[in-house]
Backbone of each chain as ProteinMPNN parsed JSONL, in Angstrom:
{"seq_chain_A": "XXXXXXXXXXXXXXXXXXXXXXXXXXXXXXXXXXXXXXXXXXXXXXXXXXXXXXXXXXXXXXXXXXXXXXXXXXXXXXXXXXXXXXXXXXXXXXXXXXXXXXX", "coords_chain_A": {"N_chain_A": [[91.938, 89.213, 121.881], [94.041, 91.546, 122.408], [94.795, 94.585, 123.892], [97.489, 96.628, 123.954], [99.521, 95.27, 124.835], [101.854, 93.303, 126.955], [104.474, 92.518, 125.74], [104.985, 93.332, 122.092], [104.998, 90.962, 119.531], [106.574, 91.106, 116.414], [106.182, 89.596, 113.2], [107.747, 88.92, 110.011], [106.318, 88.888, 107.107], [106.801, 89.145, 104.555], [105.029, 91.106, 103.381], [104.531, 93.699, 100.79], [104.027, 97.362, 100.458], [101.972, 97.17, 98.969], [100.461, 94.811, 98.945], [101.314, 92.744, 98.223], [103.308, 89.887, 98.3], [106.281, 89.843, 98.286], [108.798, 89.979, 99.47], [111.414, 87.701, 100.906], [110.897, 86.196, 103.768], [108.475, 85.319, 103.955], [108.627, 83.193, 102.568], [109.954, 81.231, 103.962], [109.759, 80.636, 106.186], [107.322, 82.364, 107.588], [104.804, 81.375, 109.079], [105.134, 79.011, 109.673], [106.433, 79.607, 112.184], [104.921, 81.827, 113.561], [102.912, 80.366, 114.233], [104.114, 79.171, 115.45], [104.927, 80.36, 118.265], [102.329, 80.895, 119.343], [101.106, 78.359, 119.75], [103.022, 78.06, 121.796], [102.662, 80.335, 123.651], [99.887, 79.831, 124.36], [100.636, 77.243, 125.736], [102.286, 78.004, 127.921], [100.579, 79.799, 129.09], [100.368, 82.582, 128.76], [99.395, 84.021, 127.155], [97.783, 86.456, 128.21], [99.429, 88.577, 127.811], [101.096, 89.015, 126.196], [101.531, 89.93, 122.776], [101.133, 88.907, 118.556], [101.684, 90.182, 115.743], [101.999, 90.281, 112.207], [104.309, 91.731, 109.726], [105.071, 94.375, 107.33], [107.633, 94.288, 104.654], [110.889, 94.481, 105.499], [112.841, 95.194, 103.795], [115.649, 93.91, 104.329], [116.376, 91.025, 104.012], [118.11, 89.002, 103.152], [118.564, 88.842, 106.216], [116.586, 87.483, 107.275], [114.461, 84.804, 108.387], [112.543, 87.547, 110.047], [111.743, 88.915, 113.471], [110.637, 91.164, 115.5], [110.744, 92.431, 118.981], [108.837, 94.566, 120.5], [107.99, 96.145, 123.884], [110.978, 96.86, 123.609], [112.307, 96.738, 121.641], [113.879, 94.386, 120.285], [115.542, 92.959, 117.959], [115.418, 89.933, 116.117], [116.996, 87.71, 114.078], [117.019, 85.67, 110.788], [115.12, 83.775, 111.916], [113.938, 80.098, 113.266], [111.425, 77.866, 113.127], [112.014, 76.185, 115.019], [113.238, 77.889, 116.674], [112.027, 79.351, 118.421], [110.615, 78.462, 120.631], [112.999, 79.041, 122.555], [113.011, 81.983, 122.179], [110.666, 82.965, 123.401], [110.67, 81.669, 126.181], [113.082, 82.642, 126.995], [113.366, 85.62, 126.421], [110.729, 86.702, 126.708], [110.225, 84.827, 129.075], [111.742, 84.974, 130.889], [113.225, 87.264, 130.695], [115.501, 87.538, 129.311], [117.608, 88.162, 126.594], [117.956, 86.624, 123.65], [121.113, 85.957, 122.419], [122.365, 84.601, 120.34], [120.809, 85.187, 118.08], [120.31, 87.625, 117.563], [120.219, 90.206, 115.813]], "CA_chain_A": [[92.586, 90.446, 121.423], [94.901, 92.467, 123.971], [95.332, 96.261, 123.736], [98.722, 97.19, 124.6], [100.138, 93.971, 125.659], [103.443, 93.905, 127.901], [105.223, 92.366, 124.749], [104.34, 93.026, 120.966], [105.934, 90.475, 118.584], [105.96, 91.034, 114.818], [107.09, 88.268, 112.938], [108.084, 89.46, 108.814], [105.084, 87.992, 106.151], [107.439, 89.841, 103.103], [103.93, 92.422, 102.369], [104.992, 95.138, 100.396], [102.713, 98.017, 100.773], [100.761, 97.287, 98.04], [99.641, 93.549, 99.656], [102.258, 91.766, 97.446], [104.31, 89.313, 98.897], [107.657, 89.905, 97.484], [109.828, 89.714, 100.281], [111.571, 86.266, 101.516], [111.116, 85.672, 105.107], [107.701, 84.1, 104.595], [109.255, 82.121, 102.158], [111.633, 80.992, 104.624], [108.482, 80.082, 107.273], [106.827, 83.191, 108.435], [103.754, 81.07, 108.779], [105.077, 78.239, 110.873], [107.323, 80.715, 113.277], [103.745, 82.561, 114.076], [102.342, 79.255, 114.729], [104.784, 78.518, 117.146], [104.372, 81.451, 119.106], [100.747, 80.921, 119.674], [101.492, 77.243, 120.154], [104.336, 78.12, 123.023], [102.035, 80.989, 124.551], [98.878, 78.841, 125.009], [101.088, 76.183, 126.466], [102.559, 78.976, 128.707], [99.294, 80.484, 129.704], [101.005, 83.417, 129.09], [97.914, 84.871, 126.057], [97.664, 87.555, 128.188], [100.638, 89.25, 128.038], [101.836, 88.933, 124.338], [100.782, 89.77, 121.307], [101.957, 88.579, 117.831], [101.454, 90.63, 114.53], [102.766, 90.14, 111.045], [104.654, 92.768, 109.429], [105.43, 94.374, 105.89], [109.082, 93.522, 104.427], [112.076, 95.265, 106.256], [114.278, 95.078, 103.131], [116.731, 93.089, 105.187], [115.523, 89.692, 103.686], [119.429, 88.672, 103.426], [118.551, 88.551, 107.383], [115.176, 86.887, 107.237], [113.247, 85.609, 108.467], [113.184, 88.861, 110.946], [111.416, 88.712, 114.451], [110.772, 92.151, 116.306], [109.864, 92.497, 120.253], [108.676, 95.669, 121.663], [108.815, 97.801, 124.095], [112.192, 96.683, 124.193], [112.992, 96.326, 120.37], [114.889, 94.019, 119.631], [115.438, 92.432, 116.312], [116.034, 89.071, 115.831], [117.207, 86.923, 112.6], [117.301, 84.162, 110.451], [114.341, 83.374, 113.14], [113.412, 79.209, 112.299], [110.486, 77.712, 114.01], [112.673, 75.792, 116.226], [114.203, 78.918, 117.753], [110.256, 79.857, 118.813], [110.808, 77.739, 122.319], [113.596, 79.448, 123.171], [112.747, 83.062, 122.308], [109.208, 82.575, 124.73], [111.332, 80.9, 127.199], [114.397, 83.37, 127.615], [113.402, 86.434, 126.289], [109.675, 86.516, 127.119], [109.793, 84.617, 130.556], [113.392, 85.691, 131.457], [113.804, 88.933, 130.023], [117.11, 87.601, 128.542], [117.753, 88.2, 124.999], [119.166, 85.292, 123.05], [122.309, 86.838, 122.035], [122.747, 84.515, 118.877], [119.989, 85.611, 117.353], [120.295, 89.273, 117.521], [120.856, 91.541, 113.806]], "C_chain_A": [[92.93, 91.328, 122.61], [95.082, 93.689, 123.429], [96.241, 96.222, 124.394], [99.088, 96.102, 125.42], [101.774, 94.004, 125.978], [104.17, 93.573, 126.403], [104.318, 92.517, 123.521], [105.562, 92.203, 119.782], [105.985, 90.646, 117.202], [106.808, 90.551, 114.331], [107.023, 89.149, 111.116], [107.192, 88.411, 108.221], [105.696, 88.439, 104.868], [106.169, 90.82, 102.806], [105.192, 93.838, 102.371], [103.574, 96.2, 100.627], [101.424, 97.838, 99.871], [99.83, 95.541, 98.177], [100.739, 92.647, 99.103], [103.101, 91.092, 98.491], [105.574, 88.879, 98.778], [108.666, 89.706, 98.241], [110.649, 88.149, 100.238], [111.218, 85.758, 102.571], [109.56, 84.892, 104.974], [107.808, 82.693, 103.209], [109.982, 80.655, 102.836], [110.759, 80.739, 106.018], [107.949, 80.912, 108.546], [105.402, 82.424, 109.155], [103.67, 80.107, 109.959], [105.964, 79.15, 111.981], [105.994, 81.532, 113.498], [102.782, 81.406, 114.642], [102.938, 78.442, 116.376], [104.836, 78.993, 118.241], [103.364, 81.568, 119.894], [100.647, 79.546, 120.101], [101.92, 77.403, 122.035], [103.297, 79.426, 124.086], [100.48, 80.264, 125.422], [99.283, 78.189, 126.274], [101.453, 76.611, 127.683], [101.829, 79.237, 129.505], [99.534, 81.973, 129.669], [100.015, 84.755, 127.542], [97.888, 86.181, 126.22], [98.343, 89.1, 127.786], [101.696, 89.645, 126.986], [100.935, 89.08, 123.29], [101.476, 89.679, 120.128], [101.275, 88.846, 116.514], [102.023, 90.573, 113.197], [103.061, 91.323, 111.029], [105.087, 93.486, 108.271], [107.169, 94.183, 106.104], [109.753, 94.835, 105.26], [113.037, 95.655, 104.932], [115.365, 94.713, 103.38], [116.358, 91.68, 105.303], [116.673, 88.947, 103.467], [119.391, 87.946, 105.306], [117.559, 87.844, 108.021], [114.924, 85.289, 107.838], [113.495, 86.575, 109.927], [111.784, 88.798, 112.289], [111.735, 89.989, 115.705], [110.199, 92.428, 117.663], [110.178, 94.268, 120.411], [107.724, 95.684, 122.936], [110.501, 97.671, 123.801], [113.087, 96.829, 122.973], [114.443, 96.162, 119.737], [115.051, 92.914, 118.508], [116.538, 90.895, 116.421], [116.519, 88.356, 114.213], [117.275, 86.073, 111.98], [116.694, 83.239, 111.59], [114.195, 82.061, 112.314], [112.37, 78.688, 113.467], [110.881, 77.047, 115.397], [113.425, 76.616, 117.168], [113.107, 79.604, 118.938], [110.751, 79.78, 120.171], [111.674, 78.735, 123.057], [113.741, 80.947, 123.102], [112.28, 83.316, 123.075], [110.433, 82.612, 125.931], [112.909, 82.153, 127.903], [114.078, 84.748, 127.753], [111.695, 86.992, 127.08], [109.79, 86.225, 128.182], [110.971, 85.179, 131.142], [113.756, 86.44, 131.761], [115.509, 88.705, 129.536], [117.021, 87.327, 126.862], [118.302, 87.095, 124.961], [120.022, 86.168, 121.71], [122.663, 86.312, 120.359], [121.64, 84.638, 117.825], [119.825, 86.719, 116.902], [121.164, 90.125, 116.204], [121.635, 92.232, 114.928]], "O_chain_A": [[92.2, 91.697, 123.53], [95.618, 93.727, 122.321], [96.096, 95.8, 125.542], [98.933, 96.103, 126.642], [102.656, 94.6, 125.359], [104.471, 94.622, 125.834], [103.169, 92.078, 123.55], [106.611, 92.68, 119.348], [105.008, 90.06, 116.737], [107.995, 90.72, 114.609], [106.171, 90.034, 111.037], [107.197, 87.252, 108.637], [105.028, 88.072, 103.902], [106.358, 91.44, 101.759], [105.986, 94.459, 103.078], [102.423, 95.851, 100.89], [100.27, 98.235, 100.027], [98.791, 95.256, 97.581], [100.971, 91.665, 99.809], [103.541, 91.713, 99.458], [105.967, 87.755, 99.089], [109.624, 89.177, 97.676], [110.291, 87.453, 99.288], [111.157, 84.533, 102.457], [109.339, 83.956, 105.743], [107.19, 81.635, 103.088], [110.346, 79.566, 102.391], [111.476, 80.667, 107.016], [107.965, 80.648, 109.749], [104.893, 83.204, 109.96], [102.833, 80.085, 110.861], [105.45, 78.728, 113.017], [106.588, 82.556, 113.835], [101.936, 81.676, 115.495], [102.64, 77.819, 117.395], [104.808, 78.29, 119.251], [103.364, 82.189, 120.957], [99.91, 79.493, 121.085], [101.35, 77.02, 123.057], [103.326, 79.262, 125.305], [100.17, 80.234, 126.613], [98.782, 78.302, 127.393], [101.137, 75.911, 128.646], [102.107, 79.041, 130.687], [98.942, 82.655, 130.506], [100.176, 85.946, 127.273], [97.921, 87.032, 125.331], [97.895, 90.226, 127.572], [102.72, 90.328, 126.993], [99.882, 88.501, 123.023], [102.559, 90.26, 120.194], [100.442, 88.054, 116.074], [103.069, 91.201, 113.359], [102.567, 92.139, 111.806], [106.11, 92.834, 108.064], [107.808, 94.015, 107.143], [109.197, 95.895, 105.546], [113.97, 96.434, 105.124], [116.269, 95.147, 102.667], [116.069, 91.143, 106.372], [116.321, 87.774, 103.591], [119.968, 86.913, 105.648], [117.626, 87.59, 109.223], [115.729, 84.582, 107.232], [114.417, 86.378, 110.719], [110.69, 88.585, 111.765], [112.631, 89.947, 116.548], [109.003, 92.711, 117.597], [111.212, 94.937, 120.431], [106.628, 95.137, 122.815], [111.133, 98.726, 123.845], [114.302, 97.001, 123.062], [115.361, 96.795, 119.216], [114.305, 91.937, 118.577], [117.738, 90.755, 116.657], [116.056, 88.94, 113.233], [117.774, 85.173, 112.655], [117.283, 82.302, 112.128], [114.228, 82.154, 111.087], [112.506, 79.084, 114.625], [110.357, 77.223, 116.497], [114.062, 76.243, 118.153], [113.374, 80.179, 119.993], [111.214, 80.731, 120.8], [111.233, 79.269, 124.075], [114.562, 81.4, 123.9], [112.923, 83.962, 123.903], [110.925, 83.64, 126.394], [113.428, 82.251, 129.015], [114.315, 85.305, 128.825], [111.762, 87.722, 128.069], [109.526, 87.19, 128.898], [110.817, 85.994, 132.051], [114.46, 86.675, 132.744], [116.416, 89.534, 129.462], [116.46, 86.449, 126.207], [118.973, 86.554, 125.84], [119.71, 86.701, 120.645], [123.037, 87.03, 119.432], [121.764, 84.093, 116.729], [119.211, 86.898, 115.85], [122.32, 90.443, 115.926], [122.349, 93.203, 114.676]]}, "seq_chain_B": "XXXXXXXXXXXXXXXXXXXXXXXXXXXXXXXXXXXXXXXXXXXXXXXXXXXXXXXXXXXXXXXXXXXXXXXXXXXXXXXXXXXXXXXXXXXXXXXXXXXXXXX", "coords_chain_B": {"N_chain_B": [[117.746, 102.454, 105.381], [116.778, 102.012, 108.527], [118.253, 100.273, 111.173], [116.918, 99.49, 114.503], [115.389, 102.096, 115.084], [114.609, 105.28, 116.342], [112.066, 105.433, 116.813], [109.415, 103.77, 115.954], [107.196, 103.242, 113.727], [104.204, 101.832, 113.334], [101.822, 100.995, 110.379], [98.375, 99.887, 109.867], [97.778, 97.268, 107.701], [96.006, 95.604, 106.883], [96.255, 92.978, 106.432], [95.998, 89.404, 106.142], [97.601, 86.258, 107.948], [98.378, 84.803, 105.598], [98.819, 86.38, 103.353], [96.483, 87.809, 102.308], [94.465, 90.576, 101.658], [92.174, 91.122, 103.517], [90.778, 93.35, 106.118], [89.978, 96.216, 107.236], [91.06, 98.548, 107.142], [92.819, 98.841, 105.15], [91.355, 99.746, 102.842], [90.752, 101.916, 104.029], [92.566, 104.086, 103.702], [95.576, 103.52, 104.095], [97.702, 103.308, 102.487], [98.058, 106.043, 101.823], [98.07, 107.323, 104.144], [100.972, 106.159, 104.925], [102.291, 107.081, 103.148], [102.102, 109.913, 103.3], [103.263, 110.019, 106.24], [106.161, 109.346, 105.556], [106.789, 111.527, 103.61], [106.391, 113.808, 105.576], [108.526, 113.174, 107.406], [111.087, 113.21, 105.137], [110.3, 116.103, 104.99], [110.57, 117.624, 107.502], [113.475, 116.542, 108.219], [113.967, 113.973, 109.85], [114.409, 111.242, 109.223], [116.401, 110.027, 110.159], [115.933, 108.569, 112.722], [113.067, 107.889, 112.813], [111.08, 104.922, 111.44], [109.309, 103.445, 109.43], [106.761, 101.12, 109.505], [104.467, 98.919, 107.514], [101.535, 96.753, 109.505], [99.999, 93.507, 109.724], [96.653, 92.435, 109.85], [94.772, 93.784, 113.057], [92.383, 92.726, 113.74], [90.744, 94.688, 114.968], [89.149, 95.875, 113.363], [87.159, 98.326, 113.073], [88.048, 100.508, 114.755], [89.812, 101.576, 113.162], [92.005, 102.982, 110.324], [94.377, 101.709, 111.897], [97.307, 102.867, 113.928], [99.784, 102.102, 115.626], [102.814, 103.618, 118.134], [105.769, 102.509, 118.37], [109.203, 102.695, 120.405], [107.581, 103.425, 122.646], [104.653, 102.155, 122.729], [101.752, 103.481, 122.33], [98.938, 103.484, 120.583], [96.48, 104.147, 118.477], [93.761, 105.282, 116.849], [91.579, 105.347, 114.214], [92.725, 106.699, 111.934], [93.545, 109.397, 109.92], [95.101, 110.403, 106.739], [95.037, 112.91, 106.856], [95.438, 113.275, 109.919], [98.357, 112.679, 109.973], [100.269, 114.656, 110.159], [100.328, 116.142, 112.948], [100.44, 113.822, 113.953], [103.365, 113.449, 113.772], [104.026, 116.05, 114.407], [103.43, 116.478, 117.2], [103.802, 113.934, 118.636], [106.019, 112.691, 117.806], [108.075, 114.838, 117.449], [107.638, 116.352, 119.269], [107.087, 115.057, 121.713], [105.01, 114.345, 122.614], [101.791, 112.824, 123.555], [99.149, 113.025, 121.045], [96.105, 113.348, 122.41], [93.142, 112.965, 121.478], [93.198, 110.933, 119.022], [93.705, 108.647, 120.499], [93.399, 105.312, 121.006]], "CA_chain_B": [[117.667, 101.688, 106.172], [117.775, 102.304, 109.717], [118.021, 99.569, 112.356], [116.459, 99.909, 115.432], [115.381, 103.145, 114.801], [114.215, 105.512, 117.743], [111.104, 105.642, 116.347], [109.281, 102.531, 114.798], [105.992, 103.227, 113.369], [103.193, 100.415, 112.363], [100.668, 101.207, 109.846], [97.912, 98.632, 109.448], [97.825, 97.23, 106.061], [95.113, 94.876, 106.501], [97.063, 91.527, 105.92], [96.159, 88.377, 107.271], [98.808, 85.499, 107.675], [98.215, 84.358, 104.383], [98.835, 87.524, 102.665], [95.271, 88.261, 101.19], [94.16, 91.632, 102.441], [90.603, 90.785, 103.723], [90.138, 94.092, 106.604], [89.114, 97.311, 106.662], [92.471, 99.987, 106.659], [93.772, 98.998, 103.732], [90.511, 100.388, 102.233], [90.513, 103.571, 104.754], [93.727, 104.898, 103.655], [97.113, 102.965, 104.841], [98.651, 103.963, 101.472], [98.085, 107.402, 101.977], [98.898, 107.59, 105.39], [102.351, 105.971, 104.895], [103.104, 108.321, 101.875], [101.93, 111.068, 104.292], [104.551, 109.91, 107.246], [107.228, 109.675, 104.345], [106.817, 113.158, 103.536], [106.906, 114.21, 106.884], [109.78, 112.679, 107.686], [111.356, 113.918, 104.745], [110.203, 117.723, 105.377], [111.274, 117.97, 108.639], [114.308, 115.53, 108.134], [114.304, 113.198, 110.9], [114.172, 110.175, 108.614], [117.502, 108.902, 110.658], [115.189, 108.95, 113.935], [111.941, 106.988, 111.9], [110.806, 103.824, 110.715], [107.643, 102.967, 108.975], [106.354, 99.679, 108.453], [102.983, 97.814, 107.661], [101.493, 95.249, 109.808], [98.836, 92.766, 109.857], [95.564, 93.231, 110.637], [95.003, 93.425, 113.965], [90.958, 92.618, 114.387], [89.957, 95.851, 115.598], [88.538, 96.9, 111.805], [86.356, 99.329, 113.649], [89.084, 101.146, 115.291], [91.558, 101.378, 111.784], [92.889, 102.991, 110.363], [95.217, 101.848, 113.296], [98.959, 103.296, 113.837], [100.896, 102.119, 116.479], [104.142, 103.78, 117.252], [106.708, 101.826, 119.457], [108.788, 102.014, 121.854], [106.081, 103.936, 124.054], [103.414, 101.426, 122.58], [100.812, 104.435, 121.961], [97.745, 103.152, 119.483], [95.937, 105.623, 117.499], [92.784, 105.115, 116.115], [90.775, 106.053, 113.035], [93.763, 107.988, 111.456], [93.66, 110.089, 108.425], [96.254, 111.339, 106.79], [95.303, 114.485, 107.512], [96.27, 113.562, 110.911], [100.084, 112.583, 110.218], [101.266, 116.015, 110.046], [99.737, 116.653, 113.859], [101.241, 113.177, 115.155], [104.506, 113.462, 113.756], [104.829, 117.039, 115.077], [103.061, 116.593, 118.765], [103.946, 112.77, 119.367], [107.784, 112.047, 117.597], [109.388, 115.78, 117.908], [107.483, 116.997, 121.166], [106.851, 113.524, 123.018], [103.03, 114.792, 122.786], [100.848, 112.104, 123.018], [97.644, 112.876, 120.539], [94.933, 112.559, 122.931], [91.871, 112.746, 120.425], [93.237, 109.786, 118.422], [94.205, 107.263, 121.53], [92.061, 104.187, 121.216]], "C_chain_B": [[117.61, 101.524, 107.079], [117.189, 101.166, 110.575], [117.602, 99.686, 113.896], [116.636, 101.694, 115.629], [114.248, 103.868, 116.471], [112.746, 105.362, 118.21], [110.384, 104.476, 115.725], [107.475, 102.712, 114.972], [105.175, 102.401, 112.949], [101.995, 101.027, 111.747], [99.8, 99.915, 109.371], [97.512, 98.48, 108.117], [96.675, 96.185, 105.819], [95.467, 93.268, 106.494], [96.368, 90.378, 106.895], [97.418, 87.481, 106.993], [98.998, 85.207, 106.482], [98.862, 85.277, 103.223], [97.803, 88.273, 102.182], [95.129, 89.554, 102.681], [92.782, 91.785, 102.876], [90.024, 91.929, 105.041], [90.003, 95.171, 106.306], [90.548, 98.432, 106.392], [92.872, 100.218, 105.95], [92.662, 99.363, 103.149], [90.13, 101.922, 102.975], [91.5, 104.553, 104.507], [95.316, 104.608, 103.97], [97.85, 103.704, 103.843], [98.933, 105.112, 101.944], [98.573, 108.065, 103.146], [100.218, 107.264, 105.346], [103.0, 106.908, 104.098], [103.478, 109.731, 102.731], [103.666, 111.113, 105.332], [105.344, 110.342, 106.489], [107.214, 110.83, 104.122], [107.063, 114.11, 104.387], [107.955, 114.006, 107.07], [110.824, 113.255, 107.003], [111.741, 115.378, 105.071], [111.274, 118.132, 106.579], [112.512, 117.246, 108.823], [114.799, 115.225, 109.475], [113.881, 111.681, 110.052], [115.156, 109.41, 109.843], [117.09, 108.226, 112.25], [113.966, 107.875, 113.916], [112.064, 105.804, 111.477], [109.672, 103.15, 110.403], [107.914, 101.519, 108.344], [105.03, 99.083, 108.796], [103.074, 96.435, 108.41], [100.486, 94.409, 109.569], [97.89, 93.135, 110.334], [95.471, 92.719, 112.314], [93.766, 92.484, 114.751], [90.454, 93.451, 114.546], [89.783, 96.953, 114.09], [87.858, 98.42, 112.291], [87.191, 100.734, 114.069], [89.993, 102.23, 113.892], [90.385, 103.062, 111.308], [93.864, 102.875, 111.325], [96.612, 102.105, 112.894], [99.326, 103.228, 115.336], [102.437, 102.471, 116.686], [104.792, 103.1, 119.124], [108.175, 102.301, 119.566], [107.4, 102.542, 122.681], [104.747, 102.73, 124.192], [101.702, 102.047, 122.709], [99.994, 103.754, 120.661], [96.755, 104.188, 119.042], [94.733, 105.106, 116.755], [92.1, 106.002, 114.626], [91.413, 107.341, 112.35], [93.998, 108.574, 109.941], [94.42, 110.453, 108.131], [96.561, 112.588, 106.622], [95.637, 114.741, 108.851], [97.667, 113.502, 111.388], [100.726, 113.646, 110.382], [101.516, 116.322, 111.955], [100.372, 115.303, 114.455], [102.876, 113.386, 115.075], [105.232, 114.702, 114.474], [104.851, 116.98, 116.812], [104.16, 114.982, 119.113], [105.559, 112.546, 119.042], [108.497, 113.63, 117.39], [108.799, 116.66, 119.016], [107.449, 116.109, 122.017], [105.915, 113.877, 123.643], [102.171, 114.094, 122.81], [99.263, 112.9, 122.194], [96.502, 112.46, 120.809], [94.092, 112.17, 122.016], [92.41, 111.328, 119.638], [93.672, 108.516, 119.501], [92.829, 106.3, 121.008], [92.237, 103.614, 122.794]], "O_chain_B": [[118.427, 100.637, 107.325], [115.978, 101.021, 110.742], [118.541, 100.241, 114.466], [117.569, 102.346, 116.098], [113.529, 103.268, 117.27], [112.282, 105.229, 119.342], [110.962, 104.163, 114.684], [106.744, 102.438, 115.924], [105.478, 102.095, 111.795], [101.163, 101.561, 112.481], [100.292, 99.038, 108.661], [96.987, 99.373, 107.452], [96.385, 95.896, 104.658], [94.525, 92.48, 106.582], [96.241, 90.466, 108.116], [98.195, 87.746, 106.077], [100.177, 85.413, 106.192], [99.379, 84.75, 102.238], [98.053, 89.35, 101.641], [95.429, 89.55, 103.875], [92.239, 92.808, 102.458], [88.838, 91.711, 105.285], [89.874, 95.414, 105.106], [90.775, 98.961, 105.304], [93.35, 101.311, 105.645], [93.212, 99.358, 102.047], [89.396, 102.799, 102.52], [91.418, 105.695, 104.958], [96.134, 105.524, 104.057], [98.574, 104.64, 104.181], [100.018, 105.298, 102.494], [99.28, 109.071, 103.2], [100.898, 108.186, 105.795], [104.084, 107.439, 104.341], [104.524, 110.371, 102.837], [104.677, 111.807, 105.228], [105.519, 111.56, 106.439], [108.095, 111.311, 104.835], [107.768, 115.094, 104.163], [108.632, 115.004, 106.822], [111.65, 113.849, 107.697], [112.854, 115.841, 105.321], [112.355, 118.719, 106.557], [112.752, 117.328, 110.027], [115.658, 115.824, 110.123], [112.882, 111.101, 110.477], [114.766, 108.382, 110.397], [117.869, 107.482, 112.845], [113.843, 107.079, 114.847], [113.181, 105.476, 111.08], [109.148, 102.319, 111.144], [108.605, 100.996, 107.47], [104.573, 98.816, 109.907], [103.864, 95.496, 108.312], [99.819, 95.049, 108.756], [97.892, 94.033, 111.176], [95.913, 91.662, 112.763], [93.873, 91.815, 115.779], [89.263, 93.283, 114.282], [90.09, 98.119, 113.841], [88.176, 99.484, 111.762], [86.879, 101.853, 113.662], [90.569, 103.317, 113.935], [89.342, 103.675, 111.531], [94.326, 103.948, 111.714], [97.1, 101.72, 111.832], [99.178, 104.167, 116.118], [103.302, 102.013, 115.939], [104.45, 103.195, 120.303], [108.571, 102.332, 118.401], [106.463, 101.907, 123.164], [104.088, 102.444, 125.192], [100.718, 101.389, 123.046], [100.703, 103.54, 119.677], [96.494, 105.116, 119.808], [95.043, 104.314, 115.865], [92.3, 107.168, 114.289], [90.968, 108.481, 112.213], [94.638, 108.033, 109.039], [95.009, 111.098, 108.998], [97.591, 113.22, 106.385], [96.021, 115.845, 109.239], [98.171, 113.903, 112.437], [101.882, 113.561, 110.797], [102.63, 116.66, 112.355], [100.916, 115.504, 115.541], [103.575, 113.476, 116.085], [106.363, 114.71, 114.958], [105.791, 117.275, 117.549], [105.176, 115.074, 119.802], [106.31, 112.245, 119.969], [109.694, 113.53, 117.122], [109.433, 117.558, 119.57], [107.803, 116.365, 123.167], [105.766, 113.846, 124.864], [101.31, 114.469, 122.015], [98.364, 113.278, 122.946], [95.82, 111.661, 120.167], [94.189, 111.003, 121.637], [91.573, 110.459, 119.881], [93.946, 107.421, 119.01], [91.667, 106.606, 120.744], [91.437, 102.795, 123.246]]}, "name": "protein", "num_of_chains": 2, "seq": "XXXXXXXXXXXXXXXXXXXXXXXXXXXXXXXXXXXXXXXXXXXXXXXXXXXXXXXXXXXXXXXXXXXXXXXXXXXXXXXXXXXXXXXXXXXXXXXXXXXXXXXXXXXXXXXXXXXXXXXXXXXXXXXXXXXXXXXXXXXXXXXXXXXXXXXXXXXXXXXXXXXXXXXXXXXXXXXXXXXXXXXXXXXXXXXXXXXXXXXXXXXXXX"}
């Protein structure tokens, strides 16, 4: 567990405030896209430096599943677990956004 | 709706990946605190400025009620919502950090 880690990721789980899971995006594989993350950072060595939180629904589940980095926040979309690699990899080690991903 | 809003607030809702709500915030008050923000926000109308959303738990039950607000990446501990009135005025329309609640 990191306090205030250089990146915070929060990946969309559909909770409504009341715990419900009404949304879509973890329909749509909030579950494995948080897996891959933690997968790709291990592999990285890069643990320290990231952290990766679920998040309640956005109401933008048309755009789902939804994938937010801060400090920098920026909102990705229609995130699928295979896009994981190359989020880490560009945006994370890079600092380059991946442009076709971006709401 | 607002997209990358200037402001992006996290209230912890307890969640694990799964959805079941198994820590401690969502029994300390999250509801109430989000209603709180909302009202704030409202009052003083800077909704277009704001953006509240629940996240996962984070681990740090002890800590929670936790509220992180990003970009700055400021964490807030053990927050009542008798203290939303006092972050929303010091921390998002003075750019006050709230010592007493830092974790």
């Amino acid at each position: 567990m990191i306090l205030k880690p250089k990146f915070h990721i929060f990946v969309c789980a559909s909770s409504r405030l009341t715990g419900e899971q009404k949304g879509m995006c973890m329909t749509k594989g909030t579950v494995r896209i948080v897996n891959e993350f933690i997968s790709e950072f291990q592999e990285r060595e890069i643990e320290d430096d990231v952290m990766i939180t679920t998040m309640g629904c956005l109401g933008i589940c048309g755009k789902g599943p939804v994938v937010i980095i801060y400090p920098e926040g920026i909102w990705y979309g229609k995130v699928t677990p295979d896009d994981v690699e190359e989020i880490v990899e560009s945006h994370i080690e890079k600092g380059k956004v991946v442009e076709r991903l971006l709401i």
